[in-house]
DRENDO-1510 file (C-alpha; in Angstrom, 1 decimal, always signed):
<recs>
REC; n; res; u; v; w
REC; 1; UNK; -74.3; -67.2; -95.0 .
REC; 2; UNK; -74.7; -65.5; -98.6 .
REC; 3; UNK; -72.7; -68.6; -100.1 .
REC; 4; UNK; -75.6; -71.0; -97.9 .
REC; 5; UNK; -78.5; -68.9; -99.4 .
REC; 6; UNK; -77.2; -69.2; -102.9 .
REC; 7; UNK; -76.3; -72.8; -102.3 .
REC; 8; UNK; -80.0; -73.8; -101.0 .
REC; 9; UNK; -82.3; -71.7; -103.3 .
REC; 10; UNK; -80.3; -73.5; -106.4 .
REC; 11; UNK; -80.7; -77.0; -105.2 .
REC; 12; UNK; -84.3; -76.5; -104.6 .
REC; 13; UNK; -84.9; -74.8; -107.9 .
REC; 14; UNK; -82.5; -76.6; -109.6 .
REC; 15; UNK; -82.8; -79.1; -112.1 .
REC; 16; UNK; -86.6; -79.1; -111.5 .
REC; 17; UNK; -88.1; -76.9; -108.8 .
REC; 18; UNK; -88.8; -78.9; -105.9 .
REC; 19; UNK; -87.6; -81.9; -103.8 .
REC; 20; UNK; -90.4; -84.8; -104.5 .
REC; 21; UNK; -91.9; -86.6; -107.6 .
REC; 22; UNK; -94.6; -89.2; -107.8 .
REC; 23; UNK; -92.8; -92.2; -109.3 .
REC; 24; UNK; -94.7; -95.5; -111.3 .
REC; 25; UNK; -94.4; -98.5; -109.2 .
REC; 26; UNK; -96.2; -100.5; -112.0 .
REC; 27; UNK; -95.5; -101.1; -116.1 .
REC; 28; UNK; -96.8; -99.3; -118.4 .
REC; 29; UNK; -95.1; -99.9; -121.6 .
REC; 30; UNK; -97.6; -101.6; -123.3 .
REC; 31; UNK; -101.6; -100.8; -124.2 .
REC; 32; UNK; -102.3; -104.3; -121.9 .
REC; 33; UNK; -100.6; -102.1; -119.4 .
REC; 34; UNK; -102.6; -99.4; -119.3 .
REC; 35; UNK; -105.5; -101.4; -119.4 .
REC; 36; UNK; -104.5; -102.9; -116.3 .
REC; 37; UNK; -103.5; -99.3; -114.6 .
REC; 38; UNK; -107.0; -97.4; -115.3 .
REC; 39; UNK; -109.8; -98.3; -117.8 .
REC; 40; UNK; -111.2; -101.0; -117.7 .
REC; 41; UNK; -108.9; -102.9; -115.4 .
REC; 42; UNK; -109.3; -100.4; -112.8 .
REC; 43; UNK; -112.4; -100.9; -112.1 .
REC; 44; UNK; -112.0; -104.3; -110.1 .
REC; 45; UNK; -109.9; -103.4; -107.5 .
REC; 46; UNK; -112.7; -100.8; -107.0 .
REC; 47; UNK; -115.6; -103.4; -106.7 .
REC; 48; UNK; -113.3; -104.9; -104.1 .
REC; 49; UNK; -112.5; -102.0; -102.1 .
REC; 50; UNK; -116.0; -101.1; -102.1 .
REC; 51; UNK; -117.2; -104.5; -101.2 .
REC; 52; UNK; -114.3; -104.4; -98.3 .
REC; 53; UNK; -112.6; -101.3; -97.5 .
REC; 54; UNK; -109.9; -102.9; -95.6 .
REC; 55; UNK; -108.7; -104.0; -99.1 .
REC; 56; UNK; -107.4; -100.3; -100.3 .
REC; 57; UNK; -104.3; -101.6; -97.9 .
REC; 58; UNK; -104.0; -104.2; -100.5 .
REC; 59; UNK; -104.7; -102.8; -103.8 .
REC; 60; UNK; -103.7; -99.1; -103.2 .
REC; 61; UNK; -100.4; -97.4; -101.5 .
REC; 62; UNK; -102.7; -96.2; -98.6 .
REC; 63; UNK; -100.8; -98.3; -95.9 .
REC; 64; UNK; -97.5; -96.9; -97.2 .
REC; 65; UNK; -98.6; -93.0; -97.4 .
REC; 66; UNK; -98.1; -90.3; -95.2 .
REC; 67; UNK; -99.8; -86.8; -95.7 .
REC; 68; UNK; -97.4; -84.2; -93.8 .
REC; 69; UNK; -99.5; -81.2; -93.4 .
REC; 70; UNK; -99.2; -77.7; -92.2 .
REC; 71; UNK; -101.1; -74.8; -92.0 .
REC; 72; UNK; -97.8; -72.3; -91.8 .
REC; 73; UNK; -98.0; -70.4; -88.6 .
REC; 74; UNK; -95.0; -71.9; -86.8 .
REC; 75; UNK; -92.9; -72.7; -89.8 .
REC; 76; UNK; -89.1; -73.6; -88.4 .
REC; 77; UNK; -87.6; -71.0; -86.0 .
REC; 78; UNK; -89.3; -68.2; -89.1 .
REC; 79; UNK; -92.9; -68.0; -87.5 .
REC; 80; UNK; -96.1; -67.8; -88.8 .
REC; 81; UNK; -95.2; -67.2; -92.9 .
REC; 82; UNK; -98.0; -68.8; -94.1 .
REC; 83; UNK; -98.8; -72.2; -95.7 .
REC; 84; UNK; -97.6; -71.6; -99.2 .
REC; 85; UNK; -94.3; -70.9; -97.5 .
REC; 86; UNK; -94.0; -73.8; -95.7 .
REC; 87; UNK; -94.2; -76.0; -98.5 .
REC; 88; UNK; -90.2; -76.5; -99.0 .
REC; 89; UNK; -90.1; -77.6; -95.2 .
REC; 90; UNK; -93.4; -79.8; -95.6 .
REC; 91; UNK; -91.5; -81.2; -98.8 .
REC; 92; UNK; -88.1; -81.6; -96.7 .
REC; 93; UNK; -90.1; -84.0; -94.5 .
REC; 94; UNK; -91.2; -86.0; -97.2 .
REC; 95; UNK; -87.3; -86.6; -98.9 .
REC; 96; UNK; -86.6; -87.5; -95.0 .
REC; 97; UNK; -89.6; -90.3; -95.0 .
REC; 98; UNK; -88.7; -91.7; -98.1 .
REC; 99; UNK; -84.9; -91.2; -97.5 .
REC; 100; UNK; -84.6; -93.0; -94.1 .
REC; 101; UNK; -87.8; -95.2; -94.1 .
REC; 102; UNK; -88.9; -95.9; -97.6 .
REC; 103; UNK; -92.3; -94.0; -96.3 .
REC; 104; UNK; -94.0; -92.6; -99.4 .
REC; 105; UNK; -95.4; -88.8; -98.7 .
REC; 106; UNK; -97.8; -86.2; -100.1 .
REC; 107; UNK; -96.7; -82.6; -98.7 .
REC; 108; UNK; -100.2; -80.7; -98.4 .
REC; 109; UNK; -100.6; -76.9; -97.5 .
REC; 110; UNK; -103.9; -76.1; -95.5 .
REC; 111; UNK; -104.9; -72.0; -96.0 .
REC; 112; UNK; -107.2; -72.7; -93.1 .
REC; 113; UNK; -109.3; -69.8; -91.4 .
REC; 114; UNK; -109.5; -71.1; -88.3 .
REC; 115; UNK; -107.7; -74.6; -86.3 .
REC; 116; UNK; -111.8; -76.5; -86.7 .
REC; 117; UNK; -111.8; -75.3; -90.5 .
REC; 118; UNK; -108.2; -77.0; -90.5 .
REC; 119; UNK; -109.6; -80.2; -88.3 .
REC; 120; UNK; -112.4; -80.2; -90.7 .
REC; 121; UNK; -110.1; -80.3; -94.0 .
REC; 122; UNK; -107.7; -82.9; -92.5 .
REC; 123; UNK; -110.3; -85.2; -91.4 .
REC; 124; UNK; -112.3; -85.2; -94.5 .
REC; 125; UNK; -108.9; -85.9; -96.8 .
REC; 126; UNK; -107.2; -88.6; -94.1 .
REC; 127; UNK; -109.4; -91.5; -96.0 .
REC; 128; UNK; -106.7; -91.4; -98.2 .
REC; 129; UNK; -103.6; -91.6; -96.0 .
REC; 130; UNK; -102.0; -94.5; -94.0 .
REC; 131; UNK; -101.2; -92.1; -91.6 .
REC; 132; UNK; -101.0; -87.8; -90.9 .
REC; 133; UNK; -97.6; -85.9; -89.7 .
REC; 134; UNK; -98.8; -82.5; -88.7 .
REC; 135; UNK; -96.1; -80.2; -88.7 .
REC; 136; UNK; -95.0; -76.3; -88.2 .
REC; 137; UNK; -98.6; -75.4; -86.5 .
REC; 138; UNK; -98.3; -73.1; -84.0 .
REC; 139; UNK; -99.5; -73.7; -80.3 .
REC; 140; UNK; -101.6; -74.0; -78.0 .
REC; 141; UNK; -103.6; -74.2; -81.3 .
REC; 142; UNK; -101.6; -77.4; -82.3 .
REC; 143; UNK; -102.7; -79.3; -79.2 .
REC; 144; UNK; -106.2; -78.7; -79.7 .
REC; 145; UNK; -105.2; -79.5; -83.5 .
REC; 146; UNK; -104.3; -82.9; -82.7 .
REC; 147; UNK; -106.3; -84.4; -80.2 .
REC; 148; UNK; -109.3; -83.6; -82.1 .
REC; 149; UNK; -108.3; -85.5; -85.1 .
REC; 150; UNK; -106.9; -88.3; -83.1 .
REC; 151; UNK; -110.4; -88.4; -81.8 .
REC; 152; UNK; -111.9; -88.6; -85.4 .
REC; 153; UNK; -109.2; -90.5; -87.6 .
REC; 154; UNK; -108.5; -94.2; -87.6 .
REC; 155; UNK; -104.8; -94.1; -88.9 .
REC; 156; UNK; -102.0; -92.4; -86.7 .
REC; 157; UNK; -101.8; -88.7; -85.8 .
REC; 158; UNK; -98.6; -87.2; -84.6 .
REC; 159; UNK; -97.2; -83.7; -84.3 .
REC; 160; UNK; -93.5; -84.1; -85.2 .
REC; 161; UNK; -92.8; -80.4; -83.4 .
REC; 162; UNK; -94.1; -81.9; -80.3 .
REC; 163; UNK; -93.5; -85.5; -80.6 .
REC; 164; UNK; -90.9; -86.2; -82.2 .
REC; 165; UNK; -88.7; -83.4; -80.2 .
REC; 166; UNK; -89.9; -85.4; -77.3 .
REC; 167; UNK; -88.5; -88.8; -78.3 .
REC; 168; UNK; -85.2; -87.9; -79.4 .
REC; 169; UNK; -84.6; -85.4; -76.3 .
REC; 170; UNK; -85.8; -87.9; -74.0 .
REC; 171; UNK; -83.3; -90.5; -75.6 .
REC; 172; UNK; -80.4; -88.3; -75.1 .
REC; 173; UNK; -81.5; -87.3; -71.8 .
REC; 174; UNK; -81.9; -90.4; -70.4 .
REC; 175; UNK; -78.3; -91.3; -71.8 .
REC; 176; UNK; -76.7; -88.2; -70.4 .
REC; 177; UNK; -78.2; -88.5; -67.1 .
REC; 178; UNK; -76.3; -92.2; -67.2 .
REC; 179; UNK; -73.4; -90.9; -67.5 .
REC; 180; UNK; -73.8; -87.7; -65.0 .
REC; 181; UNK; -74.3; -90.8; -62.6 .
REC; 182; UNK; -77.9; -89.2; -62.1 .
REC; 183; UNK; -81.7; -90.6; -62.2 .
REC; 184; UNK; -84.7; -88.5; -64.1 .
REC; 185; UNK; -87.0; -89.4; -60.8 .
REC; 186; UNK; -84.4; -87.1; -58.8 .
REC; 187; UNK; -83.1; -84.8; -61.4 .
REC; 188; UNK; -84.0; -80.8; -61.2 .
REC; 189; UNK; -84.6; -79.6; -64.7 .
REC; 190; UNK; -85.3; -76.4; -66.0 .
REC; 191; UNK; -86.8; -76.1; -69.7 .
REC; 192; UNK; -86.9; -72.5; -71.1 .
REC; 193; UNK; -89.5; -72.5; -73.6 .
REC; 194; UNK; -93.0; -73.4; -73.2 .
REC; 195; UNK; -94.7; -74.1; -76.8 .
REC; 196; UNK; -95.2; -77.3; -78.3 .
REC; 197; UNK; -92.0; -79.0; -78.2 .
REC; 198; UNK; -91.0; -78.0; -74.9 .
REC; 199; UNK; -94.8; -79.1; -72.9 .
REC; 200; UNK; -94.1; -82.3; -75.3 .
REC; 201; UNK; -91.1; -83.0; -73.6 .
REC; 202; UNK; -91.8; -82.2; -70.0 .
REC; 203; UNK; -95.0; -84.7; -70.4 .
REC; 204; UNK; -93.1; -87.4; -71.9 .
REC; 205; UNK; -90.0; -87.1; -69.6 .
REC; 206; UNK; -92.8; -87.1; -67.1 .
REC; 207; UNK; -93.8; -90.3; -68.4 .
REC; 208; UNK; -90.7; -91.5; -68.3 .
REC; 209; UNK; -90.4; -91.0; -64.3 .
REC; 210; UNK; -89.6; -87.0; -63.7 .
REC; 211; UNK; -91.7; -85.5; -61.4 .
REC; 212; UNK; -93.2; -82.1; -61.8 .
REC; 213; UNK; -92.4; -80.6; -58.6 .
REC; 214; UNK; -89.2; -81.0; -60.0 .
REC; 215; UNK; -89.5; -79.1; -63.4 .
REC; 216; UNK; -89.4; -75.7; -63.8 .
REC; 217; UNK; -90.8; -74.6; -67.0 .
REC; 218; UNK; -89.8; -70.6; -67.9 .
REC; 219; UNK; -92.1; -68.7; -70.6 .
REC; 220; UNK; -91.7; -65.2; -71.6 .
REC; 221; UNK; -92.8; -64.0; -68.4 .
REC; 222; UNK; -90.4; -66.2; -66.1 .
REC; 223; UNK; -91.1; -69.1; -64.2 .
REC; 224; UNK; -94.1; -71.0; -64.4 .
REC; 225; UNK; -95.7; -71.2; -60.7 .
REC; 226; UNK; -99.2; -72.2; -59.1 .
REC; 227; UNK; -99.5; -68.0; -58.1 .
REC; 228; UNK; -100.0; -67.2; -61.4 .
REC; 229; UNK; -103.4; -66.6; -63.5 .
REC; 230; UNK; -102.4; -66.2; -66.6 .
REC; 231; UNK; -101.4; -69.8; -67.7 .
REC; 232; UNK; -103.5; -72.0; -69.9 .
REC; 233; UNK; -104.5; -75.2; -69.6 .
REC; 234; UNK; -101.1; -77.0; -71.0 .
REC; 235; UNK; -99.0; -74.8; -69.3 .
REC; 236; UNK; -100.5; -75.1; -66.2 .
REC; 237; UNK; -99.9; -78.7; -65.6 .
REC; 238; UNK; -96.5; -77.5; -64.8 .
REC; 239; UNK; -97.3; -75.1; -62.1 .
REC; 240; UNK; -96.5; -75.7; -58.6 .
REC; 241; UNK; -95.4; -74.2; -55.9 .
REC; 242; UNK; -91.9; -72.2; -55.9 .
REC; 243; UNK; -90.6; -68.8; -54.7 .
REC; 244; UNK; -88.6; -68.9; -57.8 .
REC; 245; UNK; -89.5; -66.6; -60.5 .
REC; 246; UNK; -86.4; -65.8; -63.1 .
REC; 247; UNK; -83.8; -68.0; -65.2 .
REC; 248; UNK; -81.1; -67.2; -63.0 .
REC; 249; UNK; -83.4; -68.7; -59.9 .
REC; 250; UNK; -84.6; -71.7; -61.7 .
REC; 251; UNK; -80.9; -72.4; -62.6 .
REC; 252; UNK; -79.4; -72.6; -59.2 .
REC; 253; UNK; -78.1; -76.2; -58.4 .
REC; 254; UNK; -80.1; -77.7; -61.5 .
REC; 255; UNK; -79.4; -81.0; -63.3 .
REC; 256; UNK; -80.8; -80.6; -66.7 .
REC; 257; UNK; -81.5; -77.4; -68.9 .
REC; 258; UNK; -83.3; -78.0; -72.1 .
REC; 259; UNK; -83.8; -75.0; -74.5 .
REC; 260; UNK; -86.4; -74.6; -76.8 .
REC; 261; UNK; -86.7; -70.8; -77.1 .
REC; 262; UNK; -83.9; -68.7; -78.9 .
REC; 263; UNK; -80.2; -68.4; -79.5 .
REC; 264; UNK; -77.6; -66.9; -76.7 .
REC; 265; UNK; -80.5; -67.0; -74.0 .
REC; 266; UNK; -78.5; -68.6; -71.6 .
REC; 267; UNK; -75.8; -67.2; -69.9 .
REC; 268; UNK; -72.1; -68.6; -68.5 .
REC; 269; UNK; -73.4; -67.6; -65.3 .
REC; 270; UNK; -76.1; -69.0; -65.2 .
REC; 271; UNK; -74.8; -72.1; -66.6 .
REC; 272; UNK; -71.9; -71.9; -63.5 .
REC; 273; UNK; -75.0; -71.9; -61.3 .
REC; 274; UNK; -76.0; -75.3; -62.3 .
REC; 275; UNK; -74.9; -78.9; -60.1 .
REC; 276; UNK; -71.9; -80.8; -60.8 .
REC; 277; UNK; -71.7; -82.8; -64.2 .
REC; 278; UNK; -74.6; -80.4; -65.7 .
REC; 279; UNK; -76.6; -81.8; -68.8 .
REC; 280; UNK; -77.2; -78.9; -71.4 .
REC; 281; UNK; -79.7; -78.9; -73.9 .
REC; 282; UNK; -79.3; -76.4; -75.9 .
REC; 283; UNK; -81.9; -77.0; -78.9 .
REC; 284; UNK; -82.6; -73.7; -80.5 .
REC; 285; UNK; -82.0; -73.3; -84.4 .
REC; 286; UNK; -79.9; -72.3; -86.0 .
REC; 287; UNK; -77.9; -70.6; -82.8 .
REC; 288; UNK; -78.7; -72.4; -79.7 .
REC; 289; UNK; -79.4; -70.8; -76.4 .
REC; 290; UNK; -75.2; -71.0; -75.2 .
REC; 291; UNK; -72.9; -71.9; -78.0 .
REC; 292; UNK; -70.7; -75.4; -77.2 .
REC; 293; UNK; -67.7; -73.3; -77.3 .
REC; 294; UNK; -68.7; -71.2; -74.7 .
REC; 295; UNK; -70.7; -73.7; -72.6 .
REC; 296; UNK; -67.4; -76.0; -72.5 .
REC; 297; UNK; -65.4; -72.9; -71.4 .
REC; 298; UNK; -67.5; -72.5; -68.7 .
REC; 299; UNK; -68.1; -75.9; -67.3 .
REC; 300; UNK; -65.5; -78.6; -68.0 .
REC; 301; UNK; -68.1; -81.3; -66.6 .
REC; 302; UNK; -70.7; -80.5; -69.0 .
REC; 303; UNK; -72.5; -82.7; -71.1 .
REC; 304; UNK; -73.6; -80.7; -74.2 .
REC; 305; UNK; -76.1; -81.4; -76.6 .
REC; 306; UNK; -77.6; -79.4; -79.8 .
REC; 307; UNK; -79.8; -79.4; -82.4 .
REC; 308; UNK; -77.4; -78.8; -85.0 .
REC; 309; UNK; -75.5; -81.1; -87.0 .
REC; 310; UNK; -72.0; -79.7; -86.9 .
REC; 311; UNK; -71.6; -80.3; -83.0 .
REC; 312; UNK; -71.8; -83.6; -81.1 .
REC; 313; UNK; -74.6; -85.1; -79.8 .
REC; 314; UNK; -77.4; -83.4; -82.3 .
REC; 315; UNK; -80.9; -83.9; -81.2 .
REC; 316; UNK; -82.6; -84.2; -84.5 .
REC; 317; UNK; -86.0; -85.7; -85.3 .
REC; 318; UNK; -85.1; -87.6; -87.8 .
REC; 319; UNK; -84.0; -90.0; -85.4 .
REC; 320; UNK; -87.8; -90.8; -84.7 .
REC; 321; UNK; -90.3; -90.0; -86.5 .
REC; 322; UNK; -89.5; -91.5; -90.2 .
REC; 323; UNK; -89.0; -95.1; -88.0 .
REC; 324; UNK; -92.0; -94.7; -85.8 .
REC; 325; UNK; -94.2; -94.4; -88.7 .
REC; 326; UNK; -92.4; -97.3; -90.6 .
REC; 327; UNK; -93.5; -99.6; -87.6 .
REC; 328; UNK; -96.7; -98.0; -86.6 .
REC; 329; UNK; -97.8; -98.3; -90.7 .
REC; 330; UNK; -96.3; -101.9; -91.2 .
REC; 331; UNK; -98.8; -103.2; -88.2 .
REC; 332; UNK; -101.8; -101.0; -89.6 .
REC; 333; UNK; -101.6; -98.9; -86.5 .
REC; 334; UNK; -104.9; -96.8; -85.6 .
REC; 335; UNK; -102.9; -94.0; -83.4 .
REC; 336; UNK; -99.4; -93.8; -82.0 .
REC; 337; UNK; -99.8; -94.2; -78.6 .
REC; 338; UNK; -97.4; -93.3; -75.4 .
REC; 339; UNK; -96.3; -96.9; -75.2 .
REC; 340; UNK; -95.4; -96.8; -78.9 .
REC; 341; UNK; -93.3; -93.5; -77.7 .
REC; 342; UNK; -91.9; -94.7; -75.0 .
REC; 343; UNK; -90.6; -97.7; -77.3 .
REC; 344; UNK; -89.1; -95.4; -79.4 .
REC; 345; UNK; -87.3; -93.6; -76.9 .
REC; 346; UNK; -85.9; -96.6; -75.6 .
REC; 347; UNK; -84.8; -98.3; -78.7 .
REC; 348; UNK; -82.8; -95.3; -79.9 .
REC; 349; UNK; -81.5; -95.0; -76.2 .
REC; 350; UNK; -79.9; -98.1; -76.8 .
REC; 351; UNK; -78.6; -98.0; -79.9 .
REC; 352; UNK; -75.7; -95.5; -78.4 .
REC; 353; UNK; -74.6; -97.7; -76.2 .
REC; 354; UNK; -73.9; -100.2; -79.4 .
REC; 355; UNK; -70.5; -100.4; -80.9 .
REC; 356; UNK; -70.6; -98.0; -83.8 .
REC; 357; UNK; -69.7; -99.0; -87.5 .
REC; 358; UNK; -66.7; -97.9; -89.5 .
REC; 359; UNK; -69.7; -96.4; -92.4 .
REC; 360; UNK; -71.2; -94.3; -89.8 .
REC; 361; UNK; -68.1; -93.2; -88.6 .
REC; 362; UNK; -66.9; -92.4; -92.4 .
REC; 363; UNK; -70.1; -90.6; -93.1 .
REC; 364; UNK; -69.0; -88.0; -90.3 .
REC; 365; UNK; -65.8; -88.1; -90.9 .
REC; 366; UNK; -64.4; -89.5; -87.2 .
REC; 367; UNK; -62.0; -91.9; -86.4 .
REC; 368; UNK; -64.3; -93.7; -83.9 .
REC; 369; UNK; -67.5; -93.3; -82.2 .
REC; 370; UNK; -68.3; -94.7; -78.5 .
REC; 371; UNK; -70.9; -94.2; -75.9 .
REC; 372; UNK; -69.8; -91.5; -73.2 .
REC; 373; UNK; -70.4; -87.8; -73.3 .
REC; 374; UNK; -69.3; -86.5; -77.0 .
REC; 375; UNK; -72.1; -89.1; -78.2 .
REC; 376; UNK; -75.4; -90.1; -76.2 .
REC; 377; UNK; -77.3; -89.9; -79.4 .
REC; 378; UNK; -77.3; -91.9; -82.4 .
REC; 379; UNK; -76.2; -90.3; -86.0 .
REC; 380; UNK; -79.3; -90.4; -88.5 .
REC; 381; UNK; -77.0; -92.1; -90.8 .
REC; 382; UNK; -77.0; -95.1; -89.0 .
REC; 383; UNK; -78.8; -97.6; -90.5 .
REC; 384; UNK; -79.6; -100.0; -87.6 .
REC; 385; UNK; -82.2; -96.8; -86.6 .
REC; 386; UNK; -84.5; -98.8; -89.5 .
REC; 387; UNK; -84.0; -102.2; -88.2 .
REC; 388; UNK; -84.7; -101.3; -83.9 .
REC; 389; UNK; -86.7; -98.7; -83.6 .
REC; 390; UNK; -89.3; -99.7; -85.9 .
REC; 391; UNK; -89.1; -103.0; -84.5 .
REC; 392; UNK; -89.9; -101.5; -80.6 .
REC; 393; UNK; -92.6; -99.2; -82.3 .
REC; 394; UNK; -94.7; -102.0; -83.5 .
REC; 395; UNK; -94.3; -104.5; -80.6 .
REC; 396; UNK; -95.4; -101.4; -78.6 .
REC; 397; UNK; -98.4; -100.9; -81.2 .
REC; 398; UNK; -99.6; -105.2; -80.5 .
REC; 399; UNK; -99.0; -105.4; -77.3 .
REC; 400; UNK; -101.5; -102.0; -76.3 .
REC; 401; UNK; -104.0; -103.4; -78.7 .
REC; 402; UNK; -104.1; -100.5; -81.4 .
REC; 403; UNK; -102.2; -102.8; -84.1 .
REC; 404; UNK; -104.4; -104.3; -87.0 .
REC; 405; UNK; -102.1; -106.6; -88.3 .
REC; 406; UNK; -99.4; -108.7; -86.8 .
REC; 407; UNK; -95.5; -108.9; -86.0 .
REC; 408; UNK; -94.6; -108.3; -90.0 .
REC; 409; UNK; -92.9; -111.4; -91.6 .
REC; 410; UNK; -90.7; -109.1; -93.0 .
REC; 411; UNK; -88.8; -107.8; -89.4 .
REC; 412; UNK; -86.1; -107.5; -88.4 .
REC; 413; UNK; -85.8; -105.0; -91.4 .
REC; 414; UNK; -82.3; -104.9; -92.6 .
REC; 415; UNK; -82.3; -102.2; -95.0 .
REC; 416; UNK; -84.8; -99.4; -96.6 .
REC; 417; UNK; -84.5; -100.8; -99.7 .
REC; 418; UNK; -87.2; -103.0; -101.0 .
REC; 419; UNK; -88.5; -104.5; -98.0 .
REC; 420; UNK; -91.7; -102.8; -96.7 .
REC; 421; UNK; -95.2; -104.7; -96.4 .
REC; 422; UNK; -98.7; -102.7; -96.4 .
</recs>
């Protein structure tokens, strides 16, 4: 762990502190140049945008920006550090954006006072942006965080921490369940954890065809149930009636267990209480709730999946969210809507079940790579993520009417490199 600390704090100080640069995407060698880049050049592409303000897609790099912003109180697993210290994470998303989507990204720390005086900043800077990834925000504040500028702005809003969790889980899951020879409309599942990420899954696996009476959702306080009065208003929606009130209750003959709460929470025994072929979500970072080791000692039959990237079958964002905004900017998209999710889901459900490629298998350093229960989830190194899921995303985005452009020329994409449209 010492050798890890050493190793991260001299990459990001090292050779020049930080992980992002603004780069020139224009010449400026000569004084003709610079005429051209500011005064007096500048001011024509001014007039236009002024005259039109549709035009700052085509003059500007608004269509290709991305503000990720945070205000610091749910920064990683670390909690509520602040927003100065979430700026290496908030800059970690933008090398993913640019890495895996060519998405260009201004990191921006919000030392809010309240979640409106947050709504208020956000709002009044998203003129700028193509589109907003909030991120590390702690809930329910976050939800309340997000539908009110959803309401307000015109470009897309998403929460990564719930979203993005959702997609890729639900991905997996619906993969896994496959292979368990199960359906989500019959599956029992039990998510421990109740913030963000874990309501955001729930609802979209809802979406997807599970049914609440069939989800039991477990907070600090045990299992969430129409008898109590002391739920809010997103936790409630997963109330119902049970006479089950613990972990150990919840897990008895159960399908599905997806953790988003803390490391070693889940027991062997519990994990023995589960049905036959049990799916096992195990998400928490960096120690998930039941190590592999231990969870494949216990049940021979059990499909496993983490969130980290030294097991199989890692649930990991980046699997979503740098291609969802690729394909929700590239058709001028005014929100990201549940179809647009659901398309996502979907479209990196099925690139499992592809033959894999000899680079993605060199990048991990495997022999070979094929659909079954050691892989129900792509690797982010795969590059056909960029050509299908930003492809689904933005047939998703025309087809529910919240595109302002068309199907870009430009698709299928074939590579990050050089091919993106405003």
């Amino acid at each position: 762990m010492s050798d890890l600390k050493t190793a991260a704090l001299e990459y990001h100080a090292q050779p020049r502190p930080g992980k992002l640069s603004v780069e020139l995407t224009k010449p400026t060698a000569t004084a003709h140049d610079l005429a051209l880049a500011y005064s007096p050049g500048v001011a024509e592409p001014v007039r236009e945008i002024a005259r039109d303000p549709e035009l700052a897609f085509k003059y500007t790099g608004k269509g290709n920006l991305v503000a990720v912003i945070s205000d610091g109180t749910a920064i990683l697993g670390l909690g509520n550090l602040g927003p100065l210290a979430s700026k290496p994470v908030m800059e970690g998303k933008g090398v993913l954006f640019k890495r895996f989507a060519g998405v260009d990204v201004f990191d921006i720390e919000v030392d809010a006072e309240s979640p409106q005086a947050f709504i208020d900043t956000v709002k009044r800077i998203s003129i700028t942006f193509g589109g907003i990834n909030l991120e590390d925000i702690k809930a329910p504040e976050c939800f309340e965080i997000e539908r009110a500028l959803i309401e307000q702005c015109d470009i897309p809003v998403f929460h990564d921490d719930q979203h993005g969790t959702a997609i890729v889980t639900a991905a997996g899951m619906l993969n896994a369940l496959e292979i368990a020879g199960k359906t989500l409309e019959e599956a029992k599942i039990v998510c421990l954890g109740a913030g963000a990420a874990a309501i955001a899954c729930m609802k979209l696996l809802v979406s997807l065809g599970a049914k609440i009476e069939n989800i039991y959702m477990i907070d600090r306080k045990g299992v969430i149930h129409a008898g109590r009065d002391d739920l809010n208003q997103y936790k409630s929606v997963f109330a119902h009636e049970t006479d089950k009130r613990t972990l150990s209750e919840a897990m008895e003959g159960a399908d599905v267990f997806v953790g988003l709460s803390g490391a070693n929470l889940l027991s062997a025994e519990d994990l023995a209480r589960m049905a036959a072929n049990p799916i096992v979500f195990a998400c928490s970072n960096p120690d998930p709730e039941i190590s592999p080791a231990l969870a494949h000692a216990t049940r021979s039959d059990v499909i496993m999946a983490t969130g980290r990237s030294d097991y199989p079958n890692q649930v990991n964002n980046v699997l979503g969210f740098p291609f969802i905004f690729r394909g929700a900017l590239d058709v001028r998209a005014t929100r990201i809507n549940e179809e647009m999710k659901i398309a996502a889901v979907n479209a990196i459900r099925e690139l499992a079940k592809l033959p894999v490629p000899k680079e993605v298998c060199d990048a991990y350093r495997v022999e070979h790579l094929e659909f079954g229960r050691e892989y129900i989830i792509p690797k982010p190194m795969d590059q056909r993520l960029i050509q299908l899921v930003p492809d689904a995303v933005a047939k998703a985005a025309i087809e529910t009417g919240v595109a302002r452009l068309g199907y870009p020329a430009h698709y299928p994409l074939k590579s990050v490199d050089g091919v993106f449209g405003n």
